[in-house]
Backbone bond lengths (Angstrom), bond angles and torsions (degrees), N, CA, C in turn:
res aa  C-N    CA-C-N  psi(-1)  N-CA   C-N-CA  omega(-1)  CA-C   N-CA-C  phi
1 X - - - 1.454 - - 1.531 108.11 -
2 X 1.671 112.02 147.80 1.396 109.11 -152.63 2.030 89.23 -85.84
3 X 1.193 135.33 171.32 1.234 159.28 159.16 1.225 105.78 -37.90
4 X 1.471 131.04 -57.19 1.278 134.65 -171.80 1.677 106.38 -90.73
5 X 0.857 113.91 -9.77 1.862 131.58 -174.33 2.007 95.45 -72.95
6 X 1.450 93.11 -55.47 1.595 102.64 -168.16 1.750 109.46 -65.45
7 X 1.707 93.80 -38.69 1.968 75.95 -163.87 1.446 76.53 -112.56
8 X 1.170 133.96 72.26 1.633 146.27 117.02 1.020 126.06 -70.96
9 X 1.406 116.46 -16.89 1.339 117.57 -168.96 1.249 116.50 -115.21
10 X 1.351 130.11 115.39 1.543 121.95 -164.23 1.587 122.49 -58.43
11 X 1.023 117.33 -22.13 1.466 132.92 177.15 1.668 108.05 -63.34
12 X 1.095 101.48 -47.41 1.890 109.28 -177.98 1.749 112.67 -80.63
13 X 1.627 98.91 -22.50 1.839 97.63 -178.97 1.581 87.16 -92.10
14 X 1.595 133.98 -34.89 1.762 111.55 -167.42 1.890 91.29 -69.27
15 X 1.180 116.29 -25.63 1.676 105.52 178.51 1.261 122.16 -64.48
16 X 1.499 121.97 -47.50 1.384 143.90 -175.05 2.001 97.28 -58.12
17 X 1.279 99.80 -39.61 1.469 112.00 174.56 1.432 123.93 -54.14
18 X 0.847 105.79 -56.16 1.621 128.67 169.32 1.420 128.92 -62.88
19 X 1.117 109.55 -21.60 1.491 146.49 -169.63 1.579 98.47 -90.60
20 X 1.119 114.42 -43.16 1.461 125.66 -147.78 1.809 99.56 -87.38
21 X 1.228 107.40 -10.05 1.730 137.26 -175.17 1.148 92.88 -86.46
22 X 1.234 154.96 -64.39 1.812 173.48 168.50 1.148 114.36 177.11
23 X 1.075 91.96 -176.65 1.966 105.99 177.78 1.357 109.24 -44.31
24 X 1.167 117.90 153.23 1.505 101.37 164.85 1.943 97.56 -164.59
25 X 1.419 116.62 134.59 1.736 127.71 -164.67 1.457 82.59 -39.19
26 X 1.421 111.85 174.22 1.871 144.21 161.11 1.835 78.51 -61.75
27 X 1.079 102.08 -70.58 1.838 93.83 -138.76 1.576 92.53 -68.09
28 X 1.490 149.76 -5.87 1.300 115.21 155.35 1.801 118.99 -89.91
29 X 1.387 112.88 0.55 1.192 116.34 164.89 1.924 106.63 -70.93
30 X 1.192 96.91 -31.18 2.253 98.13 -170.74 1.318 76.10 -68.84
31 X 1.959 138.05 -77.98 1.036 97.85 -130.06 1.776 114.84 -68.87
32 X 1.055 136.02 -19.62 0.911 122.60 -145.68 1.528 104.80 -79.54
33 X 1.651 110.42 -39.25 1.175 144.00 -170.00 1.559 85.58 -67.62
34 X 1.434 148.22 -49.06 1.423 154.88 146.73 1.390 104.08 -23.02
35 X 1.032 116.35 -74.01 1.405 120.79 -169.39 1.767 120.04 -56.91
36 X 1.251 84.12 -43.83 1.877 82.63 179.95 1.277 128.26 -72.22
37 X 1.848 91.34 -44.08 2.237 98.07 -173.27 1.567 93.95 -112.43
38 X 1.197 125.95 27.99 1.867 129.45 161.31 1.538 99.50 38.06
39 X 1.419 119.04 45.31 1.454 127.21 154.71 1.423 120.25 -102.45
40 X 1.725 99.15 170.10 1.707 92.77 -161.44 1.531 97.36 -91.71
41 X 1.511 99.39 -175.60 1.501 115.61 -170.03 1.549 115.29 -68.07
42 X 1.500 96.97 -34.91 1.893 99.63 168.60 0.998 110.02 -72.37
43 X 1.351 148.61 -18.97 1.296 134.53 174.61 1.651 129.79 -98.90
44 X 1.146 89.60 12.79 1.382 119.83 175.88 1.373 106.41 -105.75
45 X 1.273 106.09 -28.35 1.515 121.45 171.11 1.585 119.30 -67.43
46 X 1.382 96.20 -49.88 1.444 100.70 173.09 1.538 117.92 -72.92
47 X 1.450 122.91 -16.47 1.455 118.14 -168.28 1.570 85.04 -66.72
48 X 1.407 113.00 -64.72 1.337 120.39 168.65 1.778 128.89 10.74
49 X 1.881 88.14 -78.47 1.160 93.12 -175.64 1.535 117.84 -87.32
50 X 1.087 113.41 -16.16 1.799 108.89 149.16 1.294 113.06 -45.80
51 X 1.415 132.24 -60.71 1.522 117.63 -170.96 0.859 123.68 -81.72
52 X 1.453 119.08 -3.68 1.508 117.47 155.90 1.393 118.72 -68.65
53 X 1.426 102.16 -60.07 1.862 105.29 -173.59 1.320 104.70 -70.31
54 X 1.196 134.45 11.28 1.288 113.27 168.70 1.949 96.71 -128.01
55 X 1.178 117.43 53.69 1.022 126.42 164.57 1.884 121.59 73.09
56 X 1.435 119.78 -28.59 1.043 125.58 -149.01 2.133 104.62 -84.79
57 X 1.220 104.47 -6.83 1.596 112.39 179.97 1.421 94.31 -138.46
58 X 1.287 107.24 150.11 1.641 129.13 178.31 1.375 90.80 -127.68
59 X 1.556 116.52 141.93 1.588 143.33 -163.61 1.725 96.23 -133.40
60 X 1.841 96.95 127.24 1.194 89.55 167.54 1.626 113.59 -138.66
61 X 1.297 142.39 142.49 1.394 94.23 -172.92 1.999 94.95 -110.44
62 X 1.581 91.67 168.21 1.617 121.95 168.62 1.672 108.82 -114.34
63 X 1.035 115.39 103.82 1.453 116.36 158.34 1.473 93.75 63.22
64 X 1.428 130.56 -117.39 0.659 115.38 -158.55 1.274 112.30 -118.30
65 X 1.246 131.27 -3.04 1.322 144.09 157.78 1.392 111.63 -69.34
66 X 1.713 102.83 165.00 1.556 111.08 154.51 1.288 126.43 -126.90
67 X 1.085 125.48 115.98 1.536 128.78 -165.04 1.477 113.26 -85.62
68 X 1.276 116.91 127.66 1.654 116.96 -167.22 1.631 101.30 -105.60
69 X 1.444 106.92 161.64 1.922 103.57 176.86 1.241 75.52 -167.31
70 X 1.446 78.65 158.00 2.070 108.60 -173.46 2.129 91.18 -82.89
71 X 1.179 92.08 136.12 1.732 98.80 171.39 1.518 99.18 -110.81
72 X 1.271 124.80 111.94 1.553 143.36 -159.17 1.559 115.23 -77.24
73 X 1.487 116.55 -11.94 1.390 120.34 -166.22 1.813 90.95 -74.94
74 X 1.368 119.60 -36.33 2.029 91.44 -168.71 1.081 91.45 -92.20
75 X 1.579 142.24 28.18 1.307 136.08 134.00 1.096 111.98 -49.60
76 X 1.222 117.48 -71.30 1.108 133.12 -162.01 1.260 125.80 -49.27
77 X 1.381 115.78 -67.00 1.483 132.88 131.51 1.117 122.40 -1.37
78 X 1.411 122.77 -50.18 1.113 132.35 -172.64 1.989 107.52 -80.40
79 X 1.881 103.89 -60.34 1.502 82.90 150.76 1.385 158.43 -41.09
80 X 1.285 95.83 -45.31 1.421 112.14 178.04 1.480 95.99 -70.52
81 X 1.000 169.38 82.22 1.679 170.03 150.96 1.425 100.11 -169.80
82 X 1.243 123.98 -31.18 1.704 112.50 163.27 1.985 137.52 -99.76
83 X 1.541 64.58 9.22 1.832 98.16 172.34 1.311 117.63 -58.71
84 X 1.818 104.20 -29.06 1.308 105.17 179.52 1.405 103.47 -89.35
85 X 1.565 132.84 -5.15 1.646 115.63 176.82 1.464 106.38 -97.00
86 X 1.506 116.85 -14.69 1.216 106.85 166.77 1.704 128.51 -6.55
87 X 1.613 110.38 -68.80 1.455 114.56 -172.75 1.771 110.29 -59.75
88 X 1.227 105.60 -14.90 1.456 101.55 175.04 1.519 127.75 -65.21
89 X 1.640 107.90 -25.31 1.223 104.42 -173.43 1.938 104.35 -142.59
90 X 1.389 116.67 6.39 1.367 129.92 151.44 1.292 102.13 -31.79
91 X 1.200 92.15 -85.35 2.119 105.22 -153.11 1.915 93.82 -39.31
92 X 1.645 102.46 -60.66 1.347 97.26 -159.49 1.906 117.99 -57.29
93 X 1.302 95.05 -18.01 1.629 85.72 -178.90 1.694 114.32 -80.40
94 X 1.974 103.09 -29.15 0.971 111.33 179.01 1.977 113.21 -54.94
95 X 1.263 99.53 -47.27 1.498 102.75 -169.68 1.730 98.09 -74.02
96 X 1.262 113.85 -37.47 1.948 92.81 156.12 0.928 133.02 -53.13
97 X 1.291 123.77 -39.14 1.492 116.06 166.26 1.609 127.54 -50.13
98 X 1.715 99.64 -43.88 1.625 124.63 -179.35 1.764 91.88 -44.52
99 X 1.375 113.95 -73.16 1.233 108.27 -158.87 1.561 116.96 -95.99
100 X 1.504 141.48 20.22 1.236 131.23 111.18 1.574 111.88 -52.63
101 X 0.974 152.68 -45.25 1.623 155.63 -165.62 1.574 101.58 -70.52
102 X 2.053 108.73 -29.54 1.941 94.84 -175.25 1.707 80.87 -93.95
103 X 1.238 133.88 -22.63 1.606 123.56 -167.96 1.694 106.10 -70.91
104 X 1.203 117.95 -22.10 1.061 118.29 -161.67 1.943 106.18 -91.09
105 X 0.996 103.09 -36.84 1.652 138.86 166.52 1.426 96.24 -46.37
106 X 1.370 116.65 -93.03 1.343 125.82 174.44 1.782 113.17 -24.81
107 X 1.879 102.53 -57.91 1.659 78.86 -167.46 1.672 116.19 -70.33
108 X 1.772 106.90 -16.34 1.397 105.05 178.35 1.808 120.23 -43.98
109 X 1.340 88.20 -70.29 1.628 111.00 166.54 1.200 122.23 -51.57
110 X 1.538 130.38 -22.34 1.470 135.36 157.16 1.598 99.75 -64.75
111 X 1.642 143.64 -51.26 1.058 151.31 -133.38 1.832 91.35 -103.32
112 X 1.343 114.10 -19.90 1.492 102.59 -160.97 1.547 86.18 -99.93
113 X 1.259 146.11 -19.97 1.211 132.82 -159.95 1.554 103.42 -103.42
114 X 1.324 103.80 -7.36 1.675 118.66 175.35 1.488 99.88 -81.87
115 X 1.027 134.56 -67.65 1.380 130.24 167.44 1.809 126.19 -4.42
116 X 1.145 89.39 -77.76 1.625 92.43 178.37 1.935 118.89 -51.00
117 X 1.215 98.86 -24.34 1.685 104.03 -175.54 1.630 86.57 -83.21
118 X 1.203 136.42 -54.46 1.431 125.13 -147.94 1.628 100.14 -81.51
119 X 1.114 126.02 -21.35 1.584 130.66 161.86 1.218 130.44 -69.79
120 X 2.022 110.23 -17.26 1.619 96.36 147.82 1.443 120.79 -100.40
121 X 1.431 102.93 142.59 1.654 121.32 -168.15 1.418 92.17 -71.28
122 X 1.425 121.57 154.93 1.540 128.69 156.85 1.421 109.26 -68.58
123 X 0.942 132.72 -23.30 1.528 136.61 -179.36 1.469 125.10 -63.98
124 X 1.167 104.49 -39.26 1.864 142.62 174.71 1.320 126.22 -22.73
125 X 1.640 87.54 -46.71 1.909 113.90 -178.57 1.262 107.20 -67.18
């Protein structure tokens, strides 16, 4: 299954998510994965074994559990191949940042010149 095939599916990216926190058993990955998209335990099972066999979770077991963790290399992979759209949407987040950073500026300096008026009392004179 192709890279973009696997975390198409919201069920395998809220896992990959969770994952990304540490290891954590199958059965506290079901419930949660239970709780949110009200699917059953086998199919929670299977998201499972998709992200394993296709590289994106490493399975290990303890006693009697199996503890799952995100294995970061078809991350990576995955960055590195969108490295080249980067410039498409760089600049624009960059220049969002620019102007939350002058909006934020502004209300400081709006808020500091307010100060001095609200600290004299009408009484004062």
């Amino acid at each position: 299954m192709h890279a973009f095939d696997v975390l198409g599916d919201p069920v395998r990216r809220r896992i990959l998510e969770l994952l990304a926190d540490g290891e954590k058993t199958s059965g506290a990955v079901c419930k949660v994965i239970q709780e949110e998209f009200g699917i059953s335990q086998p199919a929670v099972s299977q998201h499972l074994r998709v992200l394993r066999d296709s590289g994106f979770a490493t399975v290990r077991p303890e006693g009697t559990r199996r503890l799952y963790a995100v294995n970061a290399e078809p991350l990576r992979d995955i960055d590195a191949w969108l490295d080249r759209f980067r410039r498409f949407w760089t600049p624009h987040l960059n220049a969002l940042a620019t102007e939350l950073a002058r909006g934020k500026r502004e209300r400081r300096l709006s808020e500091q010149s307010e100060e001095p008026r609200q600290k004299e009392s009408p009484c004062s004179t």
